[in-house]
C-alpha positions as CSV (number, residue, x, y, z in Angstrom):
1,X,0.0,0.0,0.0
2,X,1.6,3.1,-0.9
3,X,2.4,5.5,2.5
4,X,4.0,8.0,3.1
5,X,7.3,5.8,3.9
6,X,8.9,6.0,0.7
7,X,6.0,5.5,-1.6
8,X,5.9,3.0,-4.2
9,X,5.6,5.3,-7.2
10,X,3.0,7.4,-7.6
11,X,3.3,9.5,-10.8
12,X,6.7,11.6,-11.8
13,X,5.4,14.8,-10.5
14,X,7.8,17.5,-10.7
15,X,6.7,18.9,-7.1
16,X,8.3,16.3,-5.1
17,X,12.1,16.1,-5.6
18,X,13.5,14.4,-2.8
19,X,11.8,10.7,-1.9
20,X,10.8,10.2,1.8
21,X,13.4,9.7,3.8
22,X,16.3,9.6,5.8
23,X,17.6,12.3,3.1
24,X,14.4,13.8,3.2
25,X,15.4,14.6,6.7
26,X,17.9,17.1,5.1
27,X,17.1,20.1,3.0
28,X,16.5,18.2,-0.2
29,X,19.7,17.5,-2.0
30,X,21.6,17.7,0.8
31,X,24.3,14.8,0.8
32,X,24.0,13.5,-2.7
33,X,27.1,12.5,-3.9
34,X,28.8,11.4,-0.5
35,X,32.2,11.0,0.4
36,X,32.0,7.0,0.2
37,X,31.1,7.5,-3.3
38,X,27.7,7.5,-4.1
39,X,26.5,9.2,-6.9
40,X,29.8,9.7,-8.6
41,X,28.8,6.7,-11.0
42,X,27.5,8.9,-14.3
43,X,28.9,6.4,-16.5
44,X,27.6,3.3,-14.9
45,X,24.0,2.4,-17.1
46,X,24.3,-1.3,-16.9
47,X,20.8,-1.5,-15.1
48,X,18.0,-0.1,-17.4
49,X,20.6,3.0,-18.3
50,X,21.2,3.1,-14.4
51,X,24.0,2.3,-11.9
52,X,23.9,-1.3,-11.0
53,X,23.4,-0.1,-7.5
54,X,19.9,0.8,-8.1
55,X,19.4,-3.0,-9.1
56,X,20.5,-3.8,-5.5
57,X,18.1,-1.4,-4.1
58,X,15.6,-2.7,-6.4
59,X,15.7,-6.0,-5.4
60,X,16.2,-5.0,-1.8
61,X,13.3,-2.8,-1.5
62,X,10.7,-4.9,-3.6
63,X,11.4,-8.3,-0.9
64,X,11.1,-5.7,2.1
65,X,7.7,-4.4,0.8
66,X,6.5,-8.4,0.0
67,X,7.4,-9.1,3.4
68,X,5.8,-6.2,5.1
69,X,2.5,-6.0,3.5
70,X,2.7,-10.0,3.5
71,X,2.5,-10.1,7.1
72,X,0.2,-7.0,7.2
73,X,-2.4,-9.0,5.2
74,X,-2.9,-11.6,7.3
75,X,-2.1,-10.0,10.8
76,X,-5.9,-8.5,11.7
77,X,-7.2,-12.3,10.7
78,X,-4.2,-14.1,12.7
79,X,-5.2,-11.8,16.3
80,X,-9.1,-12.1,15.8
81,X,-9.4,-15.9,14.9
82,X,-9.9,-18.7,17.2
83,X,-7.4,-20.5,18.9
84,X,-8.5,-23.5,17.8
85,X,-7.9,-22.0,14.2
86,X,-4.4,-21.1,14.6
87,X,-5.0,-17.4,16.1
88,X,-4.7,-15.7,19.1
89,X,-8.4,-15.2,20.1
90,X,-8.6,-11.6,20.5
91,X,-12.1,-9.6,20.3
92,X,-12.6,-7.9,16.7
93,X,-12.1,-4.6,18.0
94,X,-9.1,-4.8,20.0
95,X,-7.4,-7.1,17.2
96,X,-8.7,-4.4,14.7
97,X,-7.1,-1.4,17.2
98,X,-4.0,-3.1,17.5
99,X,-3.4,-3.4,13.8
100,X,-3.8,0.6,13.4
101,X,-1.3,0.8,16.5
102,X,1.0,-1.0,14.9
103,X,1.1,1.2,11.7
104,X,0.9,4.5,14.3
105,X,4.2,2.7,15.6
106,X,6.1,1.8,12.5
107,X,5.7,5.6,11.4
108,X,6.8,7.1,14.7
109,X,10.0,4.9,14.5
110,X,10.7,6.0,11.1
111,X,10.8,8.9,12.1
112,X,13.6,7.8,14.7
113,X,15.4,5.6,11.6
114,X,15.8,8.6,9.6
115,X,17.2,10.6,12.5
116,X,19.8,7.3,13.1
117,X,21.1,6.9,9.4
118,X,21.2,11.2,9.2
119,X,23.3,11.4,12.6
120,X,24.5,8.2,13.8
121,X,25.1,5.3,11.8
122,X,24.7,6.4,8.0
123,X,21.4,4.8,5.7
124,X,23.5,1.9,5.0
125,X,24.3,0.3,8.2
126,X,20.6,1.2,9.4
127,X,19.3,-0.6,6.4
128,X,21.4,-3.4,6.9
129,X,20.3,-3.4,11.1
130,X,16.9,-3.3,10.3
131,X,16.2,-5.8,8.1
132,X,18.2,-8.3,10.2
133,X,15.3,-6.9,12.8
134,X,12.8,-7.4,10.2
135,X,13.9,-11.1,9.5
136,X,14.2,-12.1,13.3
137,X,10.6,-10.5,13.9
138,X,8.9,-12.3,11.0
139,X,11.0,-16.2,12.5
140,X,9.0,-15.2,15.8
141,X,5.9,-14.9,13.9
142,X,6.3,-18.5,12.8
143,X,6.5,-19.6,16.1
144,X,3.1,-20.9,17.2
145,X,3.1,-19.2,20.9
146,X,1.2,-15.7,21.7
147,X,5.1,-14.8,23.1
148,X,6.9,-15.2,19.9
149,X,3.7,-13.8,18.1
150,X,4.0,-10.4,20.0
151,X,7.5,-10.3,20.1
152,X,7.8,-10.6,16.2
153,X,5.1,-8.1,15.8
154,X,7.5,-5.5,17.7
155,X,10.5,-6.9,16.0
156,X,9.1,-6.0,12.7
157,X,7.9,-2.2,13.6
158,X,10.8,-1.7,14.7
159,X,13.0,-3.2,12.0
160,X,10.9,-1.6,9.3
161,X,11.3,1.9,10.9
162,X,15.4,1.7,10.6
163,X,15.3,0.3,6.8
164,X,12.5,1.8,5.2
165,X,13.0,5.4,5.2
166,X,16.3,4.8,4.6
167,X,16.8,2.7,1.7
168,X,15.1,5.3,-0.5
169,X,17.2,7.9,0.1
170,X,20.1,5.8,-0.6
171,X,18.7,5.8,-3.9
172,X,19.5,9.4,-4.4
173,X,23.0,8.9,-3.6
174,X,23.8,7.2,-6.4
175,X,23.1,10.3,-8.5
176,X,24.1,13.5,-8.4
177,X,21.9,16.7,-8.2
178,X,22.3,17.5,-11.6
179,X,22.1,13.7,-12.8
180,X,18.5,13.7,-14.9
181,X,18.3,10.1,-14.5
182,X,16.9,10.9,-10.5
183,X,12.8,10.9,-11.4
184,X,13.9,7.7,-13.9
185,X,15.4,6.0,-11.1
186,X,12.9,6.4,-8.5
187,X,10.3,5.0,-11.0
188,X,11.8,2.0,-11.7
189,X,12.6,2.1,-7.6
190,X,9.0,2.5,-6.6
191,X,7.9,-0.1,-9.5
192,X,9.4,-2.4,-7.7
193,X,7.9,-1.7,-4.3
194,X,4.6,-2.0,-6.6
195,X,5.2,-5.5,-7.5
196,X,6.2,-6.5,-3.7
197,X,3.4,-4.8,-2.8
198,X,1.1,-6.6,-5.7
199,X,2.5,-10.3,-5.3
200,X,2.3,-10.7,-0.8
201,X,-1.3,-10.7,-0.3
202,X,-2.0,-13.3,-3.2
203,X,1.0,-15.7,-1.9
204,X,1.2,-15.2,1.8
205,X,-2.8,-15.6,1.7
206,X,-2.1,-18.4,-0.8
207,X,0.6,-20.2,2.1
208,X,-2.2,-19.6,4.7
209,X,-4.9,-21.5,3.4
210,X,-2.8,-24.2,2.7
211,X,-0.7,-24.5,5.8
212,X,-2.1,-22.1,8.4
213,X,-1.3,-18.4,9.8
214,X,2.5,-19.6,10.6
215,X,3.1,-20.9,7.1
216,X,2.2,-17.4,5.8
217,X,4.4,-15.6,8.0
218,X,7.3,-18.2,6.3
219,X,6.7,-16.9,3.5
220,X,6.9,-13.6,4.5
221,X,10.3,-14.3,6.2
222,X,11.6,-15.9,3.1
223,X,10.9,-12.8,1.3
224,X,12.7,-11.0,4.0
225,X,15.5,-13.2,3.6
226,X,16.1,-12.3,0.5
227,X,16.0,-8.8,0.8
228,X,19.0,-9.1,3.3
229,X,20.7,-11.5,0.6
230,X,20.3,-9.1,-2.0
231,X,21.3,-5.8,-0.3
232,X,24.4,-7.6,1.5
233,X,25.5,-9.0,-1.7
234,X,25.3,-6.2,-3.8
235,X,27.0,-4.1,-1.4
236,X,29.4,-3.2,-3.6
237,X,27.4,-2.2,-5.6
238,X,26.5,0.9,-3.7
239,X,29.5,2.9,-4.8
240,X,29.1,4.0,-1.0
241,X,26.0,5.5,-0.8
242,X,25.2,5.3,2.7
243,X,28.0,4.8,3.9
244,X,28.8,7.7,6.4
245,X,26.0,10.3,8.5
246,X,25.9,13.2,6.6
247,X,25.0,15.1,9.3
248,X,26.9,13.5,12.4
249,X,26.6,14.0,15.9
250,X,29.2,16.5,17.9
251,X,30.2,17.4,21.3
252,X,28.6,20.6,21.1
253,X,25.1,18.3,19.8
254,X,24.9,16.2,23.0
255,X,23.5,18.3,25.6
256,X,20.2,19.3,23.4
257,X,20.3,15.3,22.1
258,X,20.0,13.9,25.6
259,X,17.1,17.0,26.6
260,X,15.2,15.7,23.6
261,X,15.7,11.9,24.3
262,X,14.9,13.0,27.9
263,X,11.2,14.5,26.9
264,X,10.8,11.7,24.7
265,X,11.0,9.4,27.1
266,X,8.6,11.5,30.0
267,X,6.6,12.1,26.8
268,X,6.1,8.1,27.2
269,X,5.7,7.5,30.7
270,X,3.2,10.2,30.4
271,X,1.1,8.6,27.3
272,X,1.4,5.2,29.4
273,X,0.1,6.9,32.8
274,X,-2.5,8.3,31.1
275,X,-3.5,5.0,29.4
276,X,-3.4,3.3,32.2
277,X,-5.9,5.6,34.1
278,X,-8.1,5.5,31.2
279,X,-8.5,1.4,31.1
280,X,-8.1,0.9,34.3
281,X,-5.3,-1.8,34.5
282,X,-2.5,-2.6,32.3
283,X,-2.8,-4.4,28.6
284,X,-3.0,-4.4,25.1
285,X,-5.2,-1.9,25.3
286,X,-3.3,0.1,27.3
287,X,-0.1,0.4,25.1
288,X,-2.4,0.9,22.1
289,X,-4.1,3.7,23.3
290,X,-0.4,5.3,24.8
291,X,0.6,4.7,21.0
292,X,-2.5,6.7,19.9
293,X,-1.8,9.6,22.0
294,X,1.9,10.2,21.3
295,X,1.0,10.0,17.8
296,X,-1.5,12.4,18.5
297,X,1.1,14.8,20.6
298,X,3.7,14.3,18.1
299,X,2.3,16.7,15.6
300,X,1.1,19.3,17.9
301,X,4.2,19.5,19.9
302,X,6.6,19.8,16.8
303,X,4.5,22.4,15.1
304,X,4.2,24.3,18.5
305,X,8.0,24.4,18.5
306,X,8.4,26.0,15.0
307,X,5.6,28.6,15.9
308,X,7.3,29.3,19.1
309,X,11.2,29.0,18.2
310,X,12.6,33.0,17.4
311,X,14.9,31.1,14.4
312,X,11.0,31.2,12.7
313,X,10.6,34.5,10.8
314,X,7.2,36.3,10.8
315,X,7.2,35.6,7.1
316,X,7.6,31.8,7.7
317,X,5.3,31.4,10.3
318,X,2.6,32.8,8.3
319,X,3.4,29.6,5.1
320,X,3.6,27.4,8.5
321,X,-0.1,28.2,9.4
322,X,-0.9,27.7,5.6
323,X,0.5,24.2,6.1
324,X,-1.7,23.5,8.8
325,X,-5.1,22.6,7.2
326,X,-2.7,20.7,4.4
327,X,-1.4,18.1,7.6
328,X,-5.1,17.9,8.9
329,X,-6.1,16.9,5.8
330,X,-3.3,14.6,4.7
331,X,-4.1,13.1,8.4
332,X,-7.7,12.7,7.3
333,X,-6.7,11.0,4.5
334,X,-4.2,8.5,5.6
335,X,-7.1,7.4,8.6
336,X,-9.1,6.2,5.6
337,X,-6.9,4.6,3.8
338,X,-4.1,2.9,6.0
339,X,-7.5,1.5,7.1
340,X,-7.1,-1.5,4.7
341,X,-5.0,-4.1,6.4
342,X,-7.6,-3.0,9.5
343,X,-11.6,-2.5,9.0
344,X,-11.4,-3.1,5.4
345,X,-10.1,-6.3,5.7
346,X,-12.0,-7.2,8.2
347,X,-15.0,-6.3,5.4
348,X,-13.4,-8.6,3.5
349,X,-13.8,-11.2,6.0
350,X,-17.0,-11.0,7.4
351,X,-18.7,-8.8,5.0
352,X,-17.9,-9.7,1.4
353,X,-19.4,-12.8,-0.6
354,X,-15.6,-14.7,-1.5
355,X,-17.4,-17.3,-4.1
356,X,-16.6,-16.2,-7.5
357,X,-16.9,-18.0,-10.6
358,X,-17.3,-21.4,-8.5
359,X,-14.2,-20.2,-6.6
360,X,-13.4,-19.3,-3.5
361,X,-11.2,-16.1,-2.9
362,X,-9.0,-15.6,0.0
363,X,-9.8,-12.1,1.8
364,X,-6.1,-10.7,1.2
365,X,-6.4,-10.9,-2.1
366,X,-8.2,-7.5,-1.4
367,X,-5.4,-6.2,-0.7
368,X,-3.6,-6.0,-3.9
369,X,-6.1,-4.2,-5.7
370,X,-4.5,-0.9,-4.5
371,X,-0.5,-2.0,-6.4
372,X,-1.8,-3.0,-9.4
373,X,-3.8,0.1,-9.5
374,X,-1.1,2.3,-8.9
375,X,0.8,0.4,-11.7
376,X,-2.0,1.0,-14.3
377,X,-3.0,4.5,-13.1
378,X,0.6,6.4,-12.4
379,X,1.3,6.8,-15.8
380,X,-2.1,8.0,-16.9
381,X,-1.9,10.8,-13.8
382,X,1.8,11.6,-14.6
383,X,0.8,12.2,-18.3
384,X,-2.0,14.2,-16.8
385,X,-0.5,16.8,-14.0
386,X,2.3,17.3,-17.3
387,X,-0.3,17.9,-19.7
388,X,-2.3,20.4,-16.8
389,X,0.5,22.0,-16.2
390,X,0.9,20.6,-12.8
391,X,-2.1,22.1,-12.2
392,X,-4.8,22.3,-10.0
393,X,-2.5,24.1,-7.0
394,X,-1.2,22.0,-4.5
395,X,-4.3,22.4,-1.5
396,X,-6.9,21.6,-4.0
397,X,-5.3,18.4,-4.9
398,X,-5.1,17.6,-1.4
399,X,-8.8,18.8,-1.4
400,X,-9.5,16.4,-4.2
401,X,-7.4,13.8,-2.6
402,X,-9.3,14.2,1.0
403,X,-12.4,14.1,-1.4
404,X,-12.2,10.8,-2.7
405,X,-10.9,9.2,0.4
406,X,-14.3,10.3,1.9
407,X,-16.2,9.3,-0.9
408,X,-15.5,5.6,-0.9
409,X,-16.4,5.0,2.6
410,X,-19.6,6.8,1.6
411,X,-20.0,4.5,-1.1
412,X,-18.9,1.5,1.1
413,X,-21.3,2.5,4.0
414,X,-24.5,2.8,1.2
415,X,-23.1,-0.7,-0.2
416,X,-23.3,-1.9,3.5
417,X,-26.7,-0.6,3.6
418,X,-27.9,-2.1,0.9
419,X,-26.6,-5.7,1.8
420,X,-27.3,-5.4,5.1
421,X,-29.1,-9.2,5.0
422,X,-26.3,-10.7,2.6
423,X,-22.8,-10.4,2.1
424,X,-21.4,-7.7,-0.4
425,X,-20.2,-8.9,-3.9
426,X,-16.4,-8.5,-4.1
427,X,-16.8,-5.5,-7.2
428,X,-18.1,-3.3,-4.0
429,X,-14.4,-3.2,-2.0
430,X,-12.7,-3.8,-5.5
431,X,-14.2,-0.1,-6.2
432,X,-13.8,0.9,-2.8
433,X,-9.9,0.5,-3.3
434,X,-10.5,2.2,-6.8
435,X,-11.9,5.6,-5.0
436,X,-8.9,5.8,-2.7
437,X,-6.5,5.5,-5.2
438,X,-7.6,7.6,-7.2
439,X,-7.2,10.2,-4.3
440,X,-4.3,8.8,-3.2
441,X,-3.0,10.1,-6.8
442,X,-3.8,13.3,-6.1
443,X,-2.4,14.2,-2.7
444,X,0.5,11.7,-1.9
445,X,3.0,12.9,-4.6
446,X,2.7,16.4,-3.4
447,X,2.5,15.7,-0.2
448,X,6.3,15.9,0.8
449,X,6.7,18.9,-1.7
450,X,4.5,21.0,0.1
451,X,6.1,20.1,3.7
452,X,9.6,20.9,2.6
453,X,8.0,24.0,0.7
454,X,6.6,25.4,3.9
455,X,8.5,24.6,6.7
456,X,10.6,27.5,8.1
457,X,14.4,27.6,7.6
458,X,15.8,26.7,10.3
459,X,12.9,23.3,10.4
460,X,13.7,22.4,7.0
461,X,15.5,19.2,7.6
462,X,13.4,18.0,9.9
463,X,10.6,18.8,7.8
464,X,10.0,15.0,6.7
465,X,9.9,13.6,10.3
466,X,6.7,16.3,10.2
467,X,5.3,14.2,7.2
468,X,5.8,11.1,8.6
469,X,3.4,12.2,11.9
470,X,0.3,12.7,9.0
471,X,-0.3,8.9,9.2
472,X,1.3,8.2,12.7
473,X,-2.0,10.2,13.5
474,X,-4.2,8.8,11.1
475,X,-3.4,5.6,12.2
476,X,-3.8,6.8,16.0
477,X,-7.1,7.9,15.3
478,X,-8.1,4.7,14.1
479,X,-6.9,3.0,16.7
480,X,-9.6,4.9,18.7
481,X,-12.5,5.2,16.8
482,X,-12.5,1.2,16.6
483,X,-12.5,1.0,20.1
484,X,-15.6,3.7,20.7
485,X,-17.7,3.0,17.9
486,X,-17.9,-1.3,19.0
487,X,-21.3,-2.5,18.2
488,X,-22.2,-0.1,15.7
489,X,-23.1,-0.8,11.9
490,X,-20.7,-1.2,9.3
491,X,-23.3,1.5,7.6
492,X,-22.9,4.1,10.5
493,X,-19.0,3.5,11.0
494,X,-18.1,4.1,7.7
495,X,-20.6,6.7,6.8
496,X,-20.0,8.5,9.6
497,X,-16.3,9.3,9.2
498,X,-17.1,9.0,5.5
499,X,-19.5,12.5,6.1
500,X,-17.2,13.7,8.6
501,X,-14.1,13.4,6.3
502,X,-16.3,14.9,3.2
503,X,-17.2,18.3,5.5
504,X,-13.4,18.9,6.2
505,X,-12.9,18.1,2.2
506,X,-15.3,21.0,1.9
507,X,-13.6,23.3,4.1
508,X,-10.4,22.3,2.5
509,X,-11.4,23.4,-0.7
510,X,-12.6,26.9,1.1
511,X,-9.4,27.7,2.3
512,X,-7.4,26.3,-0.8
513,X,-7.5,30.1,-2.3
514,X,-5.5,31.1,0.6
515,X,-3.0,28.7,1.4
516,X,-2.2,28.9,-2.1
517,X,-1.4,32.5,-1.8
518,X,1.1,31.7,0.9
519,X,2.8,29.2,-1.2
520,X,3.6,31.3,-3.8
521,X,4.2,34.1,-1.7
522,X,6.6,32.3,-0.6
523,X,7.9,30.3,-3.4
524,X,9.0,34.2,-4.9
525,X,10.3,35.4,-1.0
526,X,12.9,32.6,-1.9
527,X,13.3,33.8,-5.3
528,X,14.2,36.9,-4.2
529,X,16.1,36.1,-1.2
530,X,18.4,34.0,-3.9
531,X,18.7,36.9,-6.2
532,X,20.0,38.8,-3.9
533,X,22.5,36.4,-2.6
């Protein structure tokens, strides 16, 4: 599923011109072309006109997203079903809650990867670390104990927040910032997380019916496997992207390091107190809901220290409030959609009439309808924002984007509706996953362009760990509404955030007119300032 981690590729859209991560960390270009080596290959075209390199990251990436979304498919059906079935026996809801916590917690710790690689240990070695994490996590899976079950859960999340900001940016090492093969190479790059992406549901769904919910997790650690063989291997490769920390840590860095690791950590004990209180004891549900509210905190706390910092001029803080309403609504939008591998499949599950053409489908298969859209549509969108112009302005495509989002849970809570006494037939989620990506084609390409674009100065390298908090806080929100909304309809859950999510598309396209002005307001106050210098 495409996320803000990297996205498989979503259109060549000349607004975005750094990928997510750990270089999106930086102001964008900063650290192409390291001293290890990377992007000082301009001859090498051996792969598709590319440096061999990107065939390493190819391979490496397009395993690691099979493995993730692998285990992701079958994870809500592993923690709901019966013991006697293989699963862990959890209630619907808090397996359903648990599953949104877990993608709140992979894009908090991403957000910690990308700090690593930036001023620590360099993209490479935190690739390398976490998918060593990745594969140990996705062994535990296999083992048939509740233990190992929870442990690998944690093991992955936290594997997959060292490698996968990381490995794109290492990516655009391998070129340098005037190499025109960049956009090329991150096409082929994300193509590849496409067909990952495309293939795990069908076979780990595939290995489950045949040989249970620890078979499917195999298969997912395979996959894993071989992302660690590939990216070790090809090492070389590399010509040293990712070597070194572009930005390492000093003396003079420490004392504001250990104040920030020190509030992150009271920040925790706090989000667990208050959890506890809440639920009255200590459980799953108690570290789900801390989850939710960090991810929650996160975003208000780091845009209350721009507004607040005196580095931020008045001029910047005015394009920071214009960002504002774009992060609300790119929050929005990710609670819909990172809502497959939760509600949706569950939908799937319960919901959805699997007999088709005297066969029976497996409910992940669901969950490759969104990849092998994304393959068929990105090229018919990129042809369209060139042929537009790259036009309509960046909020109303986040408008439009919100819009559609909204829409297809409106469409799946009528569809609900109107099978309320049957099951759904499968076309109904199959254009459910159409809606969204078609919004998701509108807002996610853009969505990093405008958070680099208007974050002040002095924030600008820490403007992607801001982007990454969008569906942290989707996924939070989730997490929650699950939990308050047990026993109602399918109709009334989905409609409801459906109509709720379609008002604030309503009020994003009133404001569109002015946080447009803002951007190019400040798109020529950098123009000038460069003139000048």
């Amino acid at each position: 599923m495409v996320g803000p981690l990297g996205q498989r590729f979503d259109g060549a859209v000349t607004e975005q011109t750094e990928p997510s991560g750990a270089s999106a960390l930086r102001t964008p270009g900063e650290g192409d072309g390291p001293p290890g080596g990377g992007g000082r290959a301009p001859r090498d075209r051996a792969f598709f006109g590319h440096p061999l390199g990107l065939f390493t990251l190819f391979g490496t990436e397009l395993w690691e997203r099979f493995s993730y979304y692998g285990m992701r498919a079958i994870l809500l059906f592993y923690l709901t079903d019966t013991v006697a079935d293989g699963g862990l026996g959890l209630d619907s809801t808090l397996g359903t809650a648990m599953v949104a916590a877990y993608g709140t917690g992979v894009y908090l710790l991403s957000v910690v990867g990308g700090w690593l690689a930036d001023r620590v240990i360099g993209a490479r070695r935190s690739v390398l670390y976490g998918g060593v994490v990745i594969a140990a996590g996705h062994v535990a899976l296999t083992v048939p104990t509740a233990a190992a079950s929870y442990l690998g859960i944690v093991l992955v999340a936290l594997g997959t927040g060292l490698l996968k900001p990381n490995v794109s940016s290492m990516v655009g090492e391998l070129y340098t910032r005037e190499d025109t093969r960049r956009d090329s190479a991150f096409s082929i790059f994300y193509m590849g997380i496409n067909i990952g992406s495309l293939a795990a549901p069908l076979l780990v769904g595939l290995a489950r019916s045949i040989g249970g919910y620890h078979a499917g997790f195999a298969v997912a650690a395979v996959g894993m496997g071989i992302a660690l063989v590939s990216f070790v291997l090809g090492r070389r490769l590399l010509a040293g992207a990712g070597e070194v920390a572009p930005n390492p840590l000093t003396a003079a860095d420490r004392p504001a390091v250990t104040r920030t690791v020190l509030a992150i950590v009271v920040g925790v004990l706090v989000a667990l107190a208050v959890a506890w209180a809440v639920s009255g004891g200590f459980g799953a549900t108690t570290i789900v809901d801390a989850l939710s509210y960090l991810a929650l905190a996160a975003p208000v706390a780091t845009l209350w220290v721009m507004f607040r910092s005196p580095k931020v001029t008045d001029h910047e803080r005015s394009r920071l409030r214009a960002y504002v309403p774009l992060f609300v609504a790119a929050t929005l939008f990710w609670m819909i959609f990172e809502q497959a591998a939760s509600t949706l499949a569950a939908y799937a599950e319960d919901r959805t009439d699997l007999e088709v053409l005297g066969r029976t489908l497996s409910p992940e298969v669901f969950q490759s309808i969104n990849p092998a859209l994304i393959i068929l549509l990105a090229p018919l969108f990129a042809w369209l924002w060139v042929k537009l112009d790259d036009r309509p302005p960046t909020a109303v495509k986040f408008a439009i984007g919100l819009t559609f989002a909204a829409l297809s849970f409106v469409f799946l809570a009528v569809a609900s509706a109107a099978f309320a006494d049957t099951k759904s037939p499968p076309w109904v989620l199959g254009l459910v996953y159409l809606i969204q990506t078609v919004g998701e084609l509108c807002l996610s390409p853009v969505g990093l362009a405008a958070t680099t674009l208007l974050a002040p100065k002095a924030f600008r390298g820490q403007a992607m760990a801001l982007w990454f908090l969008a569906p942290a806080a989707g996924n939070a929100i989730t997490a929650q509404l699950v939990q308050v909304t047990e026993g109602v309809s399918d109709t009334a859950y989905f409609g409801g955030i459906g109509l709720v999510a379609l008002v604030c598309a309503g009020a994003m396209f009133a404001v569109a007119p002015w946080v447009t002005r803002h951007i190019r307001a400040g798109a020529e106050s950098d123009a000038e300032a460069a003139l000048q210098h």
